[in-house]
C-alpha positions as CSV (number, residue, x, y, z in Angstrom):
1,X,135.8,80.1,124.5
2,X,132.8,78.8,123.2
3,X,130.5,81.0,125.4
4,X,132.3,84.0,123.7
5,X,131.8,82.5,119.8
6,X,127.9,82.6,121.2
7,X,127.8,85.8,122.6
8,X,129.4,87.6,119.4
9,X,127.0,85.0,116.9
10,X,124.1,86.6,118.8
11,X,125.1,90.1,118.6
12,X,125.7,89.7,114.6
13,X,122.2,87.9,113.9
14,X,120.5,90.5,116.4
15,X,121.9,93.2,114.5
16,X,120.9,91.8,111.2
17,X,117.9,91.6,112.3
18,X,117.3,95.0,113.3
19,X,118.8,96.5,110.2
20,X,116.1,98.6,108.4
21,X,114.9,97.2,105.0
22,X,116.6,99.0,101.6
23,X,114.3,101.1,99.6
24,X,113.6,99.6,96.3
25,X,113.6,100.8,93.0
26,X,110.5,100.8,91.2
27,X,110.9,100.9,87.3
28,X,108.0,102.8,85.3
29,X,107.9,102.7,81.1
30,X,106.4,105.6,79.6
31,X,106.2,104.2,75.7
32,X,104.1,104.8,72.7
33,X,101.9,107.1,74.9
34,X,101.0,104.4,77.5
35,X,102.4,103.8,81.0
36,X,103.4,100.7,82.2
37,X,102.4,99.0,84.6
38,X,99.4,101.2,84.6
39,X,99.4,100.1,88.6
40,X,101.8,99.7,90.6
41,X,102.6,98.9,94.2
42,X,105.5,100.0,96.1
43,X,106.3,101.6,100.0
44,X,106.9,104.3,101.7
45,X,111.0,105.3,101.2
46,X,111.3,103.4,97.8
47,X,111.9,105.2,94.1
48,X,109.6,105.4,91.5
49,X,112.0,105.8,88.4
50,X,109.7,106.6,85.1
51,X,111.6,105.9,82.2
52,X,110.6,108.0,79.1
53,X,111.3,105.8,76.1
54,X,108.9,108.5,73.6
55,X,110.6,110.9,71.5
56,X,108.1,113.2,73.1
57,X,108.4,115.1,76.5
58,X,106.0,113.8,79.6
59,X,105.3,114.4,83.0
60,X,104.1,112.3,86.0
61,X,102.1,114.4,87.5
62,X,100.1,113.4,90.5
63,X,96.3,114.7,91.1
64,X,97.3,114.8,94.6
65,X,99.9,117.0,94.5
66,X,102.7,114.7,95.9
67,X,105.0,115.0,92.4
68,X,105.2,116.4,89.6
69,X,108.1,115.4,87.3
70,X,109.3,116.0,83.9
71,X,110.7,113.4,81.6
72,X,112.8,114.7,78.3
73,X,112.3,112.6,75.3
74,X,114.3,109.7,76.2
75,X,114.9,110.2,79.7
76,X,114.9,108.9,82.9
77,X,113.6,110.7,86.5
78,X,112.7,109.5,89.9
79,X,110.7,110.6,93.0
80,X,110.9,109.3,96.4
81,X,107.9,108.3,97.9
82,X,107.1,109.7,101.1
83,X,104.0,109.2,102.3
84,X,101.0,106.2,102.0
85,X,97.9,105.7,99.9
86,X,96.6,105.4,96.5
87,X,98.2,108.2,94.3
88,X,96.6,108.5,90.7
89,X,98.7,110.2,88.4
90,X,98.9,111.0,84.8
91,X,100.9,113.3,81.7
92,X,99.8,116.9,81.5
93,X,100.7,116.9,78.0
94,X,99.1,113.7,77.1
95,X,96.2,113.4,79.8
96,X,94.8,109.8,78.2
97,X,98.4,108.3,80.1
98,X,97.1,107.7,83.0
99,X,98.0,105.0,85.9
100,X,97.6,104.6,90.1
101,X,100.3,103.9,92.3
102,X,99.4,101.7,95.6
103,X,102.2,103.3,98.2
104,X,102.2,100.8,101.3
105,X,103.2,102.4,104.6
């Protein structure tokens, strides 16, 4: 009996174990005409949601070309991120917004 409780302990922690990581959720302000945080770090799989808290309309719009997303006044949108590196990115409307994001493979 005891050999079995073992046997079925080590098949739940080695499954565990193996589970992939969740994909987080990164939260980006765009207020009074400023991002925040101006730099941020996430990884490869996780959300970037900006959250437009202006009463104007924005965009994050990376100089890459890896999004491009429009926030309404007071709206929230997301991207996925899917691939590493350093991704600038900024407001076509308001090009002085500017900020970096640091995606980690």
């Amino acid at each position: 009996m005891r050999s079995g409780r073992f046997a079925l302990l080590t098949v739940v922690v080695l499954a565990a174990a193996s589970a992939p990581a969740r994909a987080a959720t990164i939260q980006i302000s765009m207020d009074k005409l400023e991002i925040s945080p101006a730099t941020a770090t996430a990884k490869v799989g996780d959300t970037v949601e900006w959250i437009n808290k202006d009463a104007l309309v924005h965009t994050a719009t990376a100089r890459n070309g890896d999004f491009d997303v429009t926030l309404p006044a007071n709206k929230t949108a997301s991207a996925v991120l899917k691939k590493a590196g350093v991704v600038d990115y900024y407001c076509r409307f308001h090009p002085n917004m500017k900020a970096t994001l640091k995606i980690e493979p």
